[in-house]
TORVOPA-681877 format. One record per residue (C-alpha): residue in one letter; x, y, z. Coordinates in steps of 0.05 Angstrom, whole numbers, plus 5000, padded with zeros to 4 digits. Each point is the difference from the previous one (the first is absolute). Layout:
   rest     xx     yy     zz
      A      X      Y      Z
...
This chain:
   rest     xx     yy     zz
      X   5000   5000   5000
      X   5058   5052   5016
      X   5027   4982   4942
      X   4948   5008   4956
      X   4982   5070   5037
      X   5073   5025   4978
      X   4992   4980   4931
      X   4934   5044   5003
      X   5032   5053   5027
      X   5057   4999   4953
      X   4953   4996   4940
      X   4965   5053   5033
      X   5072   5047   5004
      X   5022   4979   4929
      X   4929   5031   4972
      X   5005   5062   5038
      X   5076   5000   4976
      X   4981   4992   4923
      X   4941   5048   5015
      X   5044   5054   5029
      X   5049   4994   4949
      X   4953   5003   4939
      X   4980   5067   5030
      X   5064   5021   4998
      X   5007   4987   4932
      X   4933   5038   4977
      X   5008   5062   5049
      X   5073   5001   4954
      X   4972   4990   4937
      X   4948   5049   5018
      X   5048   5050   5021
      X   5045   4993   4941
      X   4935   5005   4947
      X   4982   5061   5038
      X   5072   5027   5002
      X   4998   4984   4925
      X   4935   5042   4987
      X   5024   5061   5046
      X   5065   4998   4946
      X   4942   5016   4950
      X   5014   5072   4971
      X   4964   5036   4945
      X   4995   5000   4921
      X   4976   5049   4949
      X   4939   4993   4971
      X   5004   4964   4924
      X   5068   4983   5012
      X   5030   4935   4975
      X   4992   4972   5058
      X   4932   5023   5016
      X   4972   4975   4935
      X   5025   4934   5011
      X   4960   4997   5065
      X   4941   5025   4967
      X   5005   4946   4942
      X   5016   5043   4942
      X   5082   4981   4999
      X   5002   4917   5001
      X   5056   4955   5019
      X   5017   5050   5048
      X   5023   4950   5062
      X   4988   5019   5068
      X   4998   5072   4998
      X   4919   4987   4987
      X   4995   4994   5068
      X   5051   5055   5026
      X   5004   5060   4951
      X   5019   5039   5058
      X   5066   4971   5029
      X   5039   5008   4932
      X   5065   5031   5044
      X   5066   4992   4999
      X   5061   5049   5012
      X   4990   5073   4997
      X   5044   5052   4991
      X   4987   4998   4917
      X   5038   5014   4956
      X   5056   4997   5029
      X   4985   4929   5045
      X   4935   4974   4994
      X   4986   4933   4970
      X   5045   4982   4930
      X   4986   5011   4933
      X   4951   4944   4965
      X   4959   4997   5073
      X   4971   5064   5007
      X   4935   4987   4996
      X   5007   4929   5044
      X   5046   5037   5048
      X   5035   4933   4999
      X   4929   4971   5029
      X   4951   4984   4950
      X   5047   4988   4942
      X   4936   4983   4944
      X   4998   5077   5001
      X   5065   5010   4971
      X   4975   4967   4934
      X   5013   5049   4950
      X   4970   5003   4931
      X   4956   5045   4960
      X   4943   4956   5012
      X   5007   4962   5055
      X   4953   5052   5048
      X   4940   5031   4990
      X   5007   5082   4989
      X   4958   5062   5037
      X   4990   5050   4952
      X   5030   5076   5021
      X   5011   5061   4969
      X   5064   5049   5011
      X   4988   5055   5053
      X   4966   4996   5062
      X   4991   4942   5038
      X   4993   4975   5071
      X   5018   4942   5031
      X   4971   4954   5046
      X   5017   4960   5063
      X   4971   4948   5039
      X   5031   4989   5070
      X   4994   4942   5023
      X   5050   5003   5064
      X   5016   5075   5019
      X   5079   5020   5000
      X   5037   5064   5019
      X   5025   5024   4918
      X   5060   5037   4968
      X   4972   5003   4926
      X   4953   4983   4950
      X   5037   4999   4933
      X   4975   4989   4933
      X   5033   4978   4935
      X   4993   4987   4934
      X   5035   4965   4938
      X   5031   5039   4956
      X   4990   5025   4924
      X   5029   4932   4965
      X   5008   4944   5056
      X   4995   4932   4978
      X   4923   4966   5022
      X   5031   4935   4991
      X   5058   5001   5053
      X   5000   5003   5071
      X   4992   5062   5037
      X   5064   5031   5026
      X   5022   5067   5031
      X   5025   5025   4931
      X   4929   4997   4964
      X   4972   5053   5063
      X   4986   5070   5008
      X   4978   5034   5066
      X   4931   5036   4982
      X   4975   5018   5064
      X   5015   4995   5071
      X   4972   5017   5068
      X   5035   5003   5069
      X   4962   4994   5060
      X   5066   4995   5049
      X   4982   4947   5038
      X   4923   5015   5012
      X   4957   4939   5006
      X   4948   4997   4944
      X   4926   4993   4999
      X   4970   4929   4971
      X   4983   5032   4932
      X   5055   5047   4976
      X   4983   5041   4932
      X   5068   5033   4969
      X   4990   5049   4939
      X   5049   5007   4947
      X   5004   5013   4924
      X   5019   4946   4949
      X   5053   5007   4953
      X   4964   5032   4936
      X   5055   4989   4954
      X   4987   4923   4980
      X   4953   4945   4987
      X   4979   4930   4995
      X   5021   4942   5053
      X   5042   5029   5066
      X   5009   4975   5064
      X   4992   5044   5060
      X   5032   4976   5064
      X   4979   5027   5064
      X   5041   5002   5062
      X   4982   5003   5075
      X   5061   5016   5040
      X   4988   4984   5068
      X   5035   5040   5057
      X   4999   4949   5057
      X   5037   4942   4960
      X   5046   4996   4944
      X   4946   4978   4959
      X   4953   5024   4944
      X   4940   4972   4956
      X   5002   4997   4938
      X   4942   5003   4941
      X   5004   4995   4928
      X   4942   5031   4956
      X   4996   4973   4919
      X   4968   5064   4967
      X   4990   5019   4936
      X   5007   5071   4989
      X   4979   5053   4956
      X   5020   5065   4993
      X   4942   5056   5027
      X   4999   5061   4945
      X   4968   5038   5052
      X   5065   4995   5050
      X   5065   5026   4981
      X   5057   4945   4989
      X   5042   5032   5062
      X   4960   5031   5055
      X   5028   5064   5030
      X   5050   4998   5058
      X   4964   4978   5068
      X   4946   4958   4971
      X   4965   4954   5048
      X   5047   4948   5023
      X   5061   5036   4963
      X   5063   4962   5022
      X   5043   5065   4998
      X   4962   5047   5036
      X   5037   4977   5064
      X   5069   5024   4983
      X   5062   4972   5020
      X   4993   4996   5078
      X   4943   4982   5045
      X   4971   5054   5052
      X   5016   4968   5071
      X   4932   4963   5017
      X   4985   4981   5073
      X   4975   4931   4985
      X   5053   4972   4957
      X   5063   4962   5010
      X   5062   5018   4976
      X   5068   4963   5001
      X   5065   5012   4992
      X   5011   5046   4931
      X   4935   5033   4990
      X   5008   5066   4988
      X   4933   5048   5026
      X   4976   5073   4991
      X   4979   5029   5066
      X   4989   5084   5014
      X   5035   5018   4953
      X   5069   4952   5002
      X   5020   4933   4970
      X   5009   4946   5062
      X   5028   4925   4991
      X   4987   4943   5037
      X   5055   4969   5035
      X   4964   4937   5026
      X   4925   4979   5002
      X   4949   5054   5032
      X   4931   5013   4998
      X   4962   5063   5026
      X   5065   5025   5027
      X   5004   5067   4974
      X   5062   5031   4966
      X   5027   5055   5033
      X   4980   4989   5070
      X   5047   4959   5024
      X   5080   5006   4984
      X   5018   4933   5022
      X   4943   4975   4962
      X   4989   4956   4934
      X   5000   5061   4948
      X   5064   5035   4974
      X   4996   5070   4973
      X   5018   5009   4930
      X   4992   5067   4986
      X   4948   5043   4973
      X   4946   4979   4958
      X   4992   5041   4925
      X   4940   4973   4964
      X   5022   5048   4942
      X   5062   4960   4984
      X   4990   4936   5013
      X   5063   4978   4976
      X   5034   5032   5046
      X   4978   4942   5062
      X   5031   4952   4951
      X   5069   5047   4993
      X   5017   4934   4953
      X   4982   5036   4941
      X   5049   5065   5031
      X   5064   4965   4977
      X   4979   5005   4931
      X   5019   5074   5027
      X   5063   4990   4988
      X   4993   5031   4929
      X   4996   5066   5048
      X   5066   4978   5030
      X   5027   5007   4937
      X   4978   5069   5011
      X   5071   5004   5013
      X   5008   4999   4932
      X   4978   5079   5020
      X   5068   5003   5048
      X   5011   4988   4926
      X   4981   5073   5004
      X   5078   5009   5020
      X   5001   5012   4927
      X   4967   5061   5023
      X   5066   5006   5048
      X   5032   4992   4937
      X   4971   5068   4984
      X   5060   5027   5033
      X   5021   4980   4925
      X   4949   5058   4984
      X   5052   5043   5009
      X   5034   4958   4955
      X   4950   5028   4935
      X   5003   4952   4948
      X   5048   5033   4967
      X   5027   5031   5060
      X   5031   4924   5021
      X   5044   5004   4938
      X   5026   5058   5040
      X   5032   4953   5048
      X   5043   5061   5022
      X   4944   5031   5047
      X   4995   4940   5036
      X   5074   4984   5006
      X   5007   5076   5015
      X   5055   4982   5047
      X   4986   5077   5028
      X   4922   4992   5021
      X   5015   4927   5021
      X   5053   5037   5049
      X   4935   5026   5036
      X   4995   4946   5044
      X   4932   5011   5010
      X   4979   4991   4934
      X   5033   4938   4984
      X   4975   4975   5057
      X   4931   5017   4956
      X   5018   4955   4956
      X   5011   4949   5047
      X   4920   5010   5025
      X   4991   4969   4918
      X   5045   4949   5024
      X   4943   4989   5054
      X   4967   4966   4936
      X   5039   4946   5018
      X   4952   4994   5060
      X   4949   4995   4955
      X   5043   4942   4965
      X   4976   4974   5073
      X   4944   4989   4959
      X   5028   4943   4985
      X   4982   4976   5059
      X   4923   5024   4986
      X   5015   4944   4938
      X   4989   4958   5056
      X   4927   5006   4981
      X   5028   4947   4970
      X   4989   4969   5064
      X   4933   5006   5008
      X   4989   4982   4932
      X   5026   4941   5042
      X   4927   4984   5008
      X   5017   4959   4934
      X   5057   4964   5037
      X   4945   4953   5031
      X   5003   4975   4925
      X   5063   4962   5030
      X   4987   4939   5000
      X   5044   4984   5045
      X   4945   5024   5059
      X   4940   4973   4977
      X   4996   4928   4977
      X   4980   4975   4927
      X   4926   4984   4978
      X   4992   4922   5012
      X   4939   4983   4967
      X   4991   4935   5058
      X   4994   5054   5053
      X   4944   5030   5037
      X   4994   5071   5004
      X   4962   5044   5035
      X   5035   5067   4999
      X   5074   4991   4991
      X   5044   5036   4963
      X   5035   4956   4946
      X   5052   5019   4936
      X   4977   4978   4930
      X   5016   5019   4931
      X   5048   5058   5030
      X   4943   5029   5041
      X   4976   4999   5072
      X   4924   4977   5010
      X   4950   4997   5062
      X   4948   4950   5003
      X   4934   5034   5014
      X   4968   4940   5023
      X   5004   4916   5006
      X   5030   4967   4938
      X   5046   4948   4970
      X   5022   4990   4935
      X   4978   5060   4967
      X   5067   5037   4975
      X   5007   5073   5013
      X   4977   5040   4942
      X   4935   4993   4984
      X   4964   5069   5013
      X   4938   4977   5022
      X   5032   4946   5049
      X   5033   4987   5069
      X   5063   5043   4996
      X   5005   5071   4998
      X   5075   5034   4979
      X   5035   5032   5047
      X   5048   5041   4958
């Protein structure tokens, strides 16, 4: 009987054991579903993506049941997800099939236009940026970096947005037939964005201009070069502010720590900020100065010392005597005149001015000795690299593509 009790009881402790533990494996699968849906972001309306949910796009994968968590690294151009996954964001790669027919089209017209955002999960944002392919891309390949052009763009500095977000711009009126528009939400709290391909097949508007004016809705230049300071964002290290007047950069990460307040602080004063020249921030383009350097070419002007050969009149030179006058020359004082022409050999110091040369340096980066060759099996993000007896910058992620194309990666330096 005791034994038969204890096998009861065991029985008894192994069900409540498997029941325990199959709880445990629901309340985690729960939790990770749930974590999974709260990772759910946001997607334009008639997107790729969208229309694949809806039905309209087929073969699609996926994505028809998650049109909203198309993200992957932000930061684009310059990081963000490669080239041939931009609109998969390396997640739902059916979308990167490229062709001219392979996805249904919204009809649009150049000019106005606003976009539209559904929010599905709520996050603090850096910028909503809008691009389009260019005059003469190529339906049929995958979409890279090269193909883009920024459109429109909106900056909302780390604001957290409502659950429908509407963002006006104006459409390039310049082309027509198939484009893709990508859409980019740059996300503030992460180092991720989504990402949201549109097919569309434009048409030019007769009753819109083919380039707005400066300042349009959306216009991606009507920032300038440098932010205003804003309370809610985060900088880091490099970022370079406007705030009352002066140009402040970060020297590590800060938010709503104001520049100017506090000298051991995060901001370092860079001087005064002239929105007239805006150049001037960048002094880069200054060296270029160095034509005005060769403004000593006006010490040159000690030809004008050389007037002291006005006395010498044209034909009054071939008089040598008056010069060599051994008797005026005996007035001390007067030779001593002719020693002030001598004083254009200070000008000759000019010589030294030649050193505009120097900044002229600015071409000595071209050395290749300081900055290391193109190697098309590197990544590149913003390096500096030599090529083809030139310096380039990369503007944003790439590999493989080799410095001089005008529309791609690299931008000269010299």
């Amino acid at each position: 009987m005791i034994a038969e009790s204890m096998q009861v009881r065991l029985q008894s402790l192994g069900k409540m054991m498997i029941t325990a533990l199959v709880t445990t494996l629901l309340a985690i699968a729960f939790f990770a579903f749930t974590a999974e849906s709260a990772s759910a972001h946001g997607y334009v309306e008639n997107s790729r993506a969208h229309l694949c949910a809806e039905g309209v796009n087929t073969d699609c994968g996926r994505v028809i049941y998650e049109p909203f968590s198309v993200e992957g690294r932000g930061d684009f151009p310059h990081e963000g997800v490669p080239d041939g996954q931009l609109a998969s964001a390396g997640l739902f790669l059916e979308l990167d099939e490229q062709s001219y027919d392979r996805w249904e089209k919204v009809d649009m017209q150049g000019g106005p236009f606003t976009f539209e955002w559904h929010i599905h999960a709520n996050h603090s944002t850096n910028t909503w940026d809008y691009y389009i392919t260019r005059e003469g891309w190529n339906p049929n390949e995958p979409l890279a970096r090269a193909d883009l052009e920024l459109f429109c763009t909106y900056r909302d500095y780390g604001a957290l947005p409502p659950d429908h977000v509407t963002n006006d711009c104006v459409i390039p009126n310049d082309r027509d037939g198939y484009h893709v528009i990508l859409a980019v939400w740059d996300i503030d709290d992460t180092m991720n964005a989504f990402y949201q391909a549109i097919d569309v097949n434009l048409s030019i508007n007769p009753s819109e201009p083919s380039t707005p004016e400066p300042g349009f809705p959306g216009d991606p230049d009507r920032f300038g070069e440098y932010d205003y300071w804003n309370t809610i964002k985060a900088y880091t290290e490099g970022d370079i502010v406007i705030h009352n007047g002066q140009l402040w950069e970060a020297r590590w990460y800060s938010r709503n720590d104001e520049p100017g307040t506090n000298p051991n602080g995060p901001w370092l004063l860079l001087g005064d900020y002239e929105p007239s020249d805006p150049g001037e921030p960048s002094d880069p383009g200054e060296p270029s100065d160095p034509g005005e350097p060769s403004d000593p070419g006006e010490p040159s002007d000690p030809g004008e010392p050389s007037d002291p050969g006005e006395p010498s009149d044209p034909g009054e030179p071939s008089d040598p005597g008056e010069p060599s006058d051994p008797g005026e020359p005996s007035d001390p004082g007067e030779p001593s005149d002719p020693g002030e022409p001598s004083d254009p050999g200070e000008p000759s110091d000019p010589g030294e001015p030649s050193d505009p040369g120097e900044p002229s340096d600015p071409g000595e980066p071209s050395d290749p000795g300081e900055y290391p060759a193109w190697d098309p099996d590197t990544i590149y993000t913003n390096e500096i690299v030599y090529h083809n007896g030139q310096l380039w910058q990369a503007k944003w992620w790439t590999r493989n593509q080799e410095p001089g194309d005008p529309y791609g990666p690299w931008e000269p330096l010299n």
